[in-house]
MARTIGU-270750 format. One record per residue: x, y, z of N, C-alpha, C in turn; residue number from 1; residue in one letter. Coordinates in pm, whole numbers, m for minus. Layout:
BEGIN
     nX     nY     nZ    caX    caY    caZ     cX     cY     cZ mipa fimi
      X      Y      Z      X      Y      Z      X      Y      Z  NUM    A
...
//
This chain:
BEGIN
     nX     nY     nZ    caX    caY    caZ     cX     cY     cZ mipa fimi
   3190   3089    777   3303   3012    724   3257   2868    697    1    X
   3300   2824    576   3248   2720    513   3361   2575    603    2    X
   3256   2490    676   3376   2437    744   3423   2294    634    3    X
   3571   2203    641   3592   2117    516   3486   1958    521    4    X
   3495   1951    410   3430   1824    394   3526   1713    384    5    X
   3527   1589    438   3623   1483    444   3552   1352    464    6    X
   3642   1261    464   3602   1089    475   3456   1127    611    7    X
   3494   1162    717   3458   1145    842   3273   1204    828    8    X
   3311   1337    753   3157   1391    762   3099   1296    652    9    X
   3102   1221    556   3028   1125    463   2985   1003    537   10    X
   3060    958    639   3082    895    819   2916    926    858   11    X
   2969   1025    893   2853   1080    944   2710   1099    895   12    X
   2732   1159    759   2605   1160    673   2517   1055    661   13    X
   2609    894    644   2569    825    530   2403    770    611   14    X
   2392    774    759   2297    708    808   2191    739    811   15    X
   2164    902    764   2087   1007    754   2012    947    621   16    X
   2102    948    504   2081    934    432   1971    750    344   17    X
   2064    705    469   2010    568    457   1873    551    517   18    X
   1854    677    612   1708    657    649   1574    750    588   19    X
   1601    861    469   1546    943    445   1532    853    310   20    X
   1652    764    256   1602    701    122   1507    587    203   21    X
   1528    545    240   1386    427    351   1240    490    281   22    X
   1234    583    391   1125    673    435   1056    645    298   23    X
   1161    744    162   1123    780     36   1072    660      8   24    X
   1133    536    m44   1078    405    m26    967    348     44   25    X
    939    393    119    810    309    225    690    435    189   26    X
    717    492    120    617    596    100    543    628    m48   27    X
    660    607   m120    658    629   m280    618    507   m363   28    X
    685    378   m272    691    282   m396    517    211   m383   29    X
    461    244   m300    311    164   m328    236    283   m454   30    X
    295    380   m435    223    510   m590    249    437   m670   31    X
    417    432   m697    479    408   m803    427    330   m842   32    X
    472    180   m780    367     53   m833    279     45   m919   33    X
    179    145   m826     m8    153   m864     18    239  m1000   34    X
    118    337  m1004    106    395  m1167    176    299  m1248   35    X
    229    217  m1242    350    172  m1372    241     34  m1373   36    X
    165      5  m1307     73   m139  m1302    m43    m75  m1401   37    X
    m50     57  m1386   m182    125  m1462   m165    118  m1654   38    X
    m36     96  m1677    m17     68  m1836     17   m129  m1829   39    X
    m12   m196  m1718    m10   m327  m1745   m104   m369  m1865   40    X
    m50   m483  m1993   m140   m497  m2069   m199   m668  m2021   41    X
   m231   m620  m1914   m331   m756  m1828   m409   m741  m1761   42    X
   m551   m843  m1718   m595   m798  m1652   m628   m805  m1540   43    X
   m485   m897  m1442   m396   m890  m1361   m297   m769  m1328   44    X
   m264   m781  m1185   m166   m659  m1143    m33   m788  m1100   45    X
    m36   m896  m1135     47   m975  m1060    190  m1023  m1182   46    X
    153  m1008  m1279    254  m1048  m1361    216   m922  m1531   47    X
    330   m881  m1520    360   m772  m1618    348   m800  m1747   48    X
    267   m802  m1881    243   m855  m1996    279   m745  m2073   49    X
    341   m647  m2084    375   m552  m2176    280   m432  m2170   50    X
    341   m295  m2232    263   m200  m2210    147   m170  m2316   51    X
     92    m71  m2262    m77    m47  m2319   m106     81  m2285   52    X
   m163    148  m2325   m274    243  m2267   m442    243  m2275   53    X
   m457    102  m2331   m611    125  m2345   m734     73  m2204   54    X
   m650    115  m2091   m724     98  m2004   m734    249  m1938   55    X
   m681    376  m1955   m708    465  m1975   m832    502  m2059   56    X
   m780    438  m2163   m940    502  m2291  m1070    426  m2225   57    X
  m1009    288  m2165  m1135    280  m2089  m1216    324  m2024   58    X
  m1104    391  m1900  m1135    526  m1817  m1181    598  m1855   59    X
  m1202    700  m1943  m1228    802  m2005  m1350    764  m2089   60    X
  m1380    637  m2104  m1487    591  m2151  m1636    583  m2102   61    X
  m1583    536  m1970  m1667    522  m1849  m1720    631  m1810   62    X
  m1861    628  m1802  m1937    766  m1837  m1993    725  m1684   63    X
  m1977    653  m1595  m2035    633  m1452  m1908    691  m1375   64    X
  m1788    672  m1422  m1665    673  m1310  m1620    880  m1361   65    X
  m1638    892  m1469  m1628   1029  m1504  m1742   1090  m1392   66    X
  m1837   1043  m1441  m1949   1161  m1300  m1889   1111  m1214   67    X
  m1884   1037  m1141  m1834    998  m1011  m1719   1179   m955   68    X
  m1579   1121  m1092  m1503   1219  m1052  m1514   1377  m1094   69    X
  m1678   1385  m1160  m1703   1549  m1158  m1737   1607  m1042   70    X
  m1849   1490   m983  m1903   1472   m845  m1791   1512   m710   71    X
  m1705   1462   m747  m1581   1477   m624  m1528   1636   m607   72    X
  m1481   1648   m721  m1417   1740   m806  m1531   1851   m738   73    X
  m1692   1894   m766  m1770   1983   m723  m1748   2024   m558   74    X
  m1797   1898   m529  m1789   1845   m378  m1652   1967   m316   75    X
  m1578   1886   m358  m1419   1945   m300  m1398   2115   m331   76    X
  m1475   2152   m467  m1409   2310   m476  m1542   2348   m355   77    X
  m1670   2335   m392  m1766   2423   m281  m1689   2405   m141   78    X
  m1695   2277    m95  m1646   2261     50  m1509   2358     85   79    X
  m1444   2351    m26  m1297   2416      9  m1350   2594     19   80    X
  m1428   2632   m101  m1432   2788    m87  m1511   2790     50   81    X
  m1597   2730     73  m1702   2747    218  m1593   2739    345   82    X
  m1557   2618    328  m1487   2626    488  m1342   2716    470   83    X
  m1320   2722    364  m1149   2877    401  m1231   2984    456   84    X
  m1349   3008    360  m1433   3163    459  m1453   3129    607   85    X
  m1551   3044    618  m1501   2973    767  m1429   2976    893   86    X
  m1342   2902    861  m1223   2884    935  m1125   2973    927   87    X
  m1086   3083    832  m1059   3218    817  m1181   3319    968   88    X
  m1252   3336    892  m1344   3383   1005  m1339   3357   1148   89    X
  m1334   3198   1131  m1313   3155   1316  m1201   3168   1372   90    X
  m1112   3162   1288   m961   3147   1322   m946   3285   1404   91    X
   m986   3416   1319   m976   3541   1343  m1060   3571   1508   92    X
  m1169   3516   1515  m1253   3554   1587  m1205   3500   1702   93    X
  m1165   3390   1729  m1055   3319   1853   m916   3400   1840   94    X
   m858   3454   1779   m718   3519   1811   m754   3646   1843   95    X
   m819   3719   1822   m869   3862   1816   m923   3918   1950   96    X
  m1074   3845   2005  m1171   3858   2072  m1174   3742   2247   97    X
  m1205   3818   2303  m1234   3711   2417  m1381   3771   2493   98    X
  m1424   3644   2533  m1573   3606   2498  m1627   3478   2620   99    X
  m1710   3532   2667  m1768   3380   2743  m1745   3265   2647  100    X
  m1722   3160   2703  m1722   3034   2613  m1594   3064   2546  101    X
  m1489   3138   2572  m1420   3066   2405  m1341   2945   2433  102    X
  m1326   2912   2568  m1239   2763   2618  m1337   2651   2560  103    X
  m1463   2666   2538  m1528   2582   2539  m1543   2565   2390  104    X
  m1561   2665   2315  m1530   2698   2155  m1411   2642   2103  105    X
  m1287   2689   2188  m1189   2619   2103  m1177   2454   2136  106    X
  m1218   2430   2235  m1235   2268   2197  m1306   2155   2134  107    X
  m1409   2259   2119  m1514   2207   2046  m1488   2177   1897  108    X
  m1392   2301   1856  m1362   2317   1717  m1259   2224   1647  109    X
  m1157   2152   1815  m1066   2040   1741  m1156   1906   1758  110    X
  m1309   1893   1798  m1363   1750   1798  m1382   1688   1667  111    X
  m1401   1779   1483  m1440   1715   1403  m1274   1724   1338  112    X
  m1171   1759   1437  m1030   1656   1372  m1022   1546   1475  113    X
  m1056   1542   1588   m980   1406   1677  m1105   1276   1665  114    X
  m1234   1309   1642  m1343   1247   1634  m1322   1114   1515  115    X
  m1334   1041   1527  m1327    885   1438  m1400    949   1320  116    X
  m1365    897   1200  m1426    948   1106  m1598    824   1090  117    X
  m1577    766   1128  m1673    663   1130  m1786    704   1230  118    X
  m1784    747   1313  m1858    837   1414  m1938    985   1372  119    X
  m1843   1034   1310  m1862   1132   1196  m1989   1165   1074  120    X
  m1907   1016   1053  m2060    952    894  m2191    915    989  121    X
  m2167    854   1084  m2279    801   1156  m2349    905   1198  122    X
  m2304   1030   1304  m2400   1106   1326  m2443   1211   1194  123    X
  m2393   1227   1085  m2425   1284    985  m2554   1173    881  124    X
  m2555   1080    887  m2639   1002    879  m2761   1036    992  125    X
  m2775   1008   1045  m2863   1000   1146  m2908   1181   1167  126    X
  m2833   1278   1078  m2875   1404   1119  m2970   1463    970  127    X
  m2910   1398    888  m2960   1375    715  m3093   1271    724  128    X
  m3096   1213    799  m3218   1094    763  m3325   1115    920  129    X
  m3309   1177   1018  m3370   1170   1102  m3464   1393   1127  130    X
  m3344   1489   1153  m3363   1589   1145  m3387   1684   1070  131    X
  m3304   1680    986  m3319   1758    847  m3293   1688    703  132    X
  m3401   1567    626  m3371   1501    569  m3332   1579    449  133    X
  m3258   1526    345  m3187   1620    224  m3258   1538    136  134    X
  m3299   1624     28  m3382   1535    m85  m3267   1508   m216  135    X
  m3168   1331   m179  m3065   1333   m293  m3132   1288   m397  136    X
  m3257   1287   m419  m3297   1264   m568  m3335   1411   m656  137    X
  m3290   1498   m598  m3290   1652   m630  m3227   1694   m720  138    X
  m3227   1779   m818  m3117   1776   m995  m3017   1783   m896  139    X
  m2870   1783  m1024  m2759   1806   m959  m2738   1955   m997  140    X
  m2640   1991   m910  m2553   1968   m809  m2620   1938   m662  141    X
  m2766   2018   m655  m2839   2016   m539  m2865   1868   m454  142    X
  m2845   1748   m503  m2855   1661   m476  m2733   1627   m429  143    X
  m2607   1685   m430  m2466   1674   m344  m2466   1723   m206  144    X
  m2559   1811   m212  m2562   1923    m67  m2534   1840     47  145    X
  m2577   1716    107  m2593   1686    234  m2385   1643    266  146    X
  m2371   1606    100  m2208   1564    124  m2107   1660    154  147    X
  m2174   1796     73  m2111   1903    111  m2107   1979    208  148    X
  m2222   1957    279  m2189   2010    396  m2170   1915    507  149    X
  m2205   1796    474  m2034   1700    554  m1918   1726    564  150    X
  m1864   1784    488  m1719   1791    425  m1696   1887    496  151    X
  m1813   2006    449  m1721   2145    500  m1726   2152    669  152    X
  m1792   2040    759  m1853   2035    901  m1690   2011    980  153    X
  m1624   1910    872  m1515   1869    937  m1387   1981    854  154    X
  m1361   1998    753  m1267   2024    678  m1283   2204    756  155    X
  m1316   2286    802  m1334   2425    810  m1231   2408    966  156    X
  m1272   2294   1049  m1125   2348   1179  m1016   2280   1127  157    X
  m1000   2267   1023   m835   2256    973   m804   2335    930  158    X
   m887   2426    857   m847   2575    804   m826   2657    908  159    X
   m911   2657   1022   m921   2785   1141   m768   2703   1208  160    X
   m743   2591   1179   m631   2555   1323   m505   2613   1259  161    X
   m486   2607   1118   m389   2655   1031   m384   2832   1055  162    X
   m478   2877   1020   m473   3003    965   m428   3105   1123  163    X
   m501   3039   1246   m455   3062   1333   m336   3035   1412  164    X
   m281   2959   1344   m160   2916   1360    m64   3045   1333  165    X
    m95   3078   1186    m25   3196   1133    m58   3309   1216  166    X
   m171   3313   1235   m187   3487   1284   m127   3473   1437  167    X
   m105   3399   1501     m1   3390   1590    115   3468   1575  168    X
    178   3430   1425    315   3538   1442    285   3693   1411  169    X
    146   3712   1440    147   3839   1360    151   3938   1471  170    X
    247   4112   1403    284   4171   1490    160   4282   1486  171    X
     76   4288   1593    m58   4424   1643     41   4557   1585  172    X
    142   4618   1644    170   4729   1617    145   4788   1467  173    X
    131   4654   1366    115   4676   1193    m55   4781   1239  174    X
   m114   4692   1312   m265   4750   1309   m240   4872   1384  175    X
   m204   4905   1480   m169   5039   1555   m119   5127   1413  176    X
    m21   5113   1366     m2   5163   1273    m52   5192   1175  177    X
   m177   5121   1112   m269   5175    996   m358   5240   1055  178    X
   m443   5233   1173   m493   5341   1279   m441   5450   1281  179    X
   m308   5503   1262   m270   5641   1261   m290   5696   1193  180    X
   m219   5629   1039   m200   5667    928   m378   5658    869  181    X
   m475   5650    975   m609   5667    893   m733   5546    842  182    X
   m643   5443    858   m691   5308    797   m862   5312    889  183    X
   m919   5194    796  m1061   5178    890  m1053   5037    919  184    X
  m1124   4996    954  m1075   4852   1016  m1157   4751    892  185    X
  m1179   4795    761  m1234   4719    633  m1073   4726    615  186    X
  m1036   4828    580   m928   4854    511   m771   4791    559  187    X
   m775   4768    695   m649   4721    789   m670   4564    794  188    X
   m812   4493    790   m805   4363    756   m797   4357    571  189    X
   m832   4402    548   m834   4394    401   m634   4420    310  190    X
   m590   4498    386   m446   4513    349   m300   4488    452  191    X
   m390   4472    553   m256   4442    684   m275   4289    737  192    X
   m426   4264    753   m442   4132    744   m444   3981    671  193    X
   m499   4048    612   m518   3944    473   m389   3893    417  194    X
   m316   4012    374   m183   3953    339    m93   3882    406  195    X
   m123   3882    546    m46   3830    661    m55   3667    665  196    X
   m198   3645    632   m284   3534    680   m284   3475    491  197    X
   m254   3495    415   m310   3475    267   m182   3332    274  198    X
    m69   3277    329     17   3166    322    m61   3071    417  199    X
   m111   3094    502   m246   3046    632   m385   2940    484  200    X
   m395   3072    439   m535   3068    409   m484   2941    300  201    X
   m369   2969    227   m371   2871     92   m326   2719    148  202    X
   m250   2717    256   m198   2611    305   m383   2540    332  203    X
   m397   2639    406   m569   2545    486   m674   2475    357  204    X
   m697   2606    256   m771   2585    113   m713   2398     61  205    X
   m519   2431     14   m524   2297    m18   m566   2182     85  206    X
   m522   2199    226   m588   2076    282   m700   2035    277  207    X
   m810   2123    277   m924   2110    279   m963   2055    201  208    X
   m932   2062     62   m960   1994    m65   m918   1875    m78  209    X
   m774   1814    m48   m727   1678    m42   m842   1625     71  210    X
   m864   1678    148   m961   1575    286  m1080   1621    184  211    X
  m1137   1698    156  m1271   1640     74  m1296   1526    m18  212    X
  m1126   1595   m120  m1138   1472   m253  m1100   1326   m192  213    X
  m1051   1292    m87  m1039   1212    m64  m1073   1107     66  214    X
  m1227   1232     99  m1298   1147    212  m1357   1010    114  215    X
  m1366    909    234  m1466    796    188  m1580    739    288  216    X
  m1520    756    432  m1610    750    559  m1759    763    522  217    X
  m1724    928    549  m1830   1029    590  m1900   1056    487  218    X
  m1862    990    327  m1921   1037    200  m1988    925    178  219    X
  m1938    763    231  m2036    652    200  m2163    650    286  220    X
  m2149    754    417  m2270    745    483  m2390    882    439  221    X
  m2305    962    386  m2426   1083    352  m2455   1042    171  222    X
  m2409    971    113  m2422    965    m32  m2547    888    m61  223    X
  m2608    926   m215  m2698    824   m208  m2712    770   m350  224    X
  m2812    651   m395  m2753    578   m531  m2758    672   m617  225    X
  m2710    791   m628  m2721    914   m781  m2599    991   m747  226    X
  m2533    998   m624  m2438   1074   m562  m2356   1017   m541  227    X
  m2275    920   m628  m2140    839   m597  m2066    946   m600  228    X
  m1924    918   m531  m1796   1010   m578  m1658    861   m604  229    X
  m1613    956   m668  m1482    903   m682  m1408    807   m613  230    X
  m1402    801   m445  m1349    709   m386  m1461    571   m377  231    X
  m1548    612   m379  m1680    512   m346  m1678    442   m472  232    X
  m1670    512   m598  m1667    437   m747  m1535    321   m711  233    X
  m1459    396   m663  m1340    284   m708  m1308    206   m618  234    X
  m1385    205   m491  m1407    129   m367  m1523     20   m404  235    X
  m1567     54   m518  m1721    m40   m556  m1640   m150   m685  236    X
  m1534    m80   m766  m1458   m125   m866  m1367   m248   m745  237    X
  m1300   m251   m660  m1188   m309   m591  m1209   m447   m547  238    X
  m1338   m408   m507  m1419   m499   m436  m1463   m661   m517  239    X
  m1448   m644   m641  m1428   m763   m727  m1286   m789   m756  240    X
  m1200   m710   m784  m1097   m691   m827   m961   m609   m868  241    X
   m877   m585   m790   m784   m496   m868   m734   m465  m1030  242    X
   m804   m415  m1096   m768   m455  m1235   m702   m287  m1309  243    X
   m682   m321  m1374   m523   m205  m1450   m640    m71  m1501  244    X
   m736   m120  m1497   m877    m19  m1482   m878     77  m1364  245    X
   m869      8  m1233   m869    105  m1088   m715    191  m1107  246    X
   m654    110  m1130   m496    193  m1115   m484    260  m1219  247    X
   m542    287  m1377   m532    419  m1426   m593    549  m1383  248    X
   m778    469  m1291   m814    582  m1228   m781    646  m1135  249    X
   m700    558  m1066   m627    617   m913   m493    703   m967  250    X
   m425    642  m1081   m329    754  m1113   m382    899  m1188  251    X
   m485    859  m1243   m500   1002  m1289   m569   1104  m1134  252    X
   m623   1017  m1069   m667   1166   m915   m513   1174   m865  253    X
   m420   1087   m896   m279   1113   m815   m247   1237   m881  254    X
   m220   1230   m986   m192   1346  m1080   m277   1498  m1105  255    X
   m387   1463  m1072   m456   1552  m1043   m447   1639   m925  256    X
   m412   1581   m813   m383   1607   m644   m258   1650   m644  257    X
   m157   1598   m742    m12   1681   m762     m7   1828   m823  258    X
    m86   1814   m953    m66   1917  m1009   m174   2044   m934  259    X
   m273   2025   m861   m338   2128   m756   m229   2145   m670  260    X
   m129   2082   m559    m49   2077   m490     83   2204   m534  261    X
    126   2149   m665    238   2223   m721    166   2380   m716  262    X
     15   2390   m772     m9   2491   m842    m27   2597   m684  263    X
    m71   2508   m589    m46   2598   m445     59   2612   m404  264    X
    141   2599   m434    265   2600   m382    360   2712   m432  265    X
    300   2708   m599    344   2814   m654    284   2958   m611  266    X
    140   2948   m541     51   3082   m568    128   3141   m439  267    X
    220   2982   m324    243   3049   m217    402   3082   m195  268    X
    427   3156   m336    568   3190   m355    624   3259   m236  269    X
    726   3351   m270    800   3430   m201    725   3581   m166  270    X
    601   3610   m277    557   3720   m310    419   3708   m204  271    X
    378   3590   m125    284   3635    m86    290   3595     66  272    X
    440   3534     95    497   3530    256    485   3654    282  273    X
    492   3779    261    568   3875    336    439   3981    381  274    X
    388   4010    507    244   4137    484    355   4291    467  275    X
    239   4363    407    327   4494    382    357   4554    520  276    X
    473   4653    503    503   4726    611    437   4829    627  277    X
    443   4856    775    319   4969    845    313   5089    749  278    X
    177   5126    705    147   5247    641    167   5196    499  279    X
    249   5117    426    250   5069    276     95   5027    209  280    X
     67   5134    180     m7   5104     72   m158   5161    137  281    X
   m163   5247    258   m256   5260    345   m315   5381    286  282    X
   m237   5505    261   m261   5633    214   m284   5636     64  283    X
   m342   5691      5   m332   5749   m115   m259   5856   m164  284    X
//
């Protein structure tokens, strides 16, 4: 029963409301800013001279800040496909199995989220230049490697903390049940699991990728002068100046990071919450 709406519940509402438009505000308007400053026709961010777009064409001009963001862009898909297999894998192997060590495993696995990211770059430095040096004057892409597997060192227990998160709600009797009906255990992770864990896996995939595309720590200490990325370009751009140059490039990775965002969001419709029910799809 729909209960009535009156003076009293708008009473009630309005404070809710006054603090969720805040929030929206203290969150949105430094984007906003940085995009509507990105068609400033100055080359100041401090006083508004009319609009433009030719600091875009600039962007797009810039044949150092383009590699930069192909560089990122590589970086972020390898790291992301590496650590979902990963952290998929580990996630499974801690919910599943028990094992000498796994107290000691699973804590180990939240040190490259609670660990300073600055601590991070440092011993990855010191593991790149002292143990196993990486040769970054190597063609590309091969000359990214030491960043990429920075990335994926930390970014893979955000996938396993996620994905295990999910397989938490998951009900064993599904697996008892494809066991009857014949299943092999390729076939029961492959159709009872997978689908269970596939809202796990896409949630972890996009994080992984925003913390790649948008490490700067751990990427200014493993990078080297041929291996800029994207945050480092425009961390090297800032450093003289804020100019309507950085803020078209920062809006176009905004836009870029939205429209990956939307496009996960969509893959993680209604159609791929649900794992099939016991025996669906097990038999021929």
């Amino acid at each position: 029963m729909r209960s009535p709406t009156g003076p009293l519940d708008y009473l009630r509402r309005w404070p809710l409301q006054v603090w969720l438009a805040t929030t929206a505000v203290f969150l949105y308007a430094p984007l906003i800013t940085l995009m509507a400053f990105s068609f400033n026709d100055s080359k100041r961010n401090i006083v508004w001279r009319g609009f433009t777009l030719k600091y875009y064409a600039l962007t797009f001009a810039d044949a150092d800040l383009i590699q930069a963001f192909v560089n990122s862009l590589t970086i972020a898909l390898v790291s992301t496909v590496v650590s979902t297999i990963l952290g998929a894998m580990t996630a499974l192997l801690m919910w599943r199995f028990r094992f000498p060590g796994k107290a000691a495993l699973d804590g180990a696995l939240g040190l490259p989220i609670v660990v300073p990211e600055i601590c991070m770059g440092v011993a990855m430095l010191v593991f790149f230049t002292e143990i196993v040096p990486w040769p970054t004057e190597a063609p590309w892409p091969l000359n990214l490697g030491s960043i990429i597997i920075s990335h994926i060192s930390f970014s893979f227990s955000f996938v396993a903390v996620v994905v295990r998160g999910r397989l938490a709600s998951f009900d064993r009797s599904l697996e008892e049940a494809a066991r009857d009906l014949g299943a092999g255990e390729w076939r029961i992770f492959r159709e009872v699991l997978v689908p269970h864990m596939q809202p796990g896996l896409i949630a972890g995939a996009l994080l992984a990728f925003t913390l790649s595309l948008d490490d700067f720590v751990i990427t200014f200490f493993t990078s080297g002068p041929d291996t800029t990325t994207f945050p480092i370009k425009v961390y090297s751009m800032v450093r003289f100046s804020v100019t309507p140059e950085v803020n078209a490039a920062s809006t176009l990775l905004i836009i870029t990071t939205v429209a990956l965002t939307a496009l996960a969001l969509w893959l993680q419709g209604p159609g791929v919450t649900q794992a099939p029910q016991a025996g669906e799809g097990l038999l021929p």
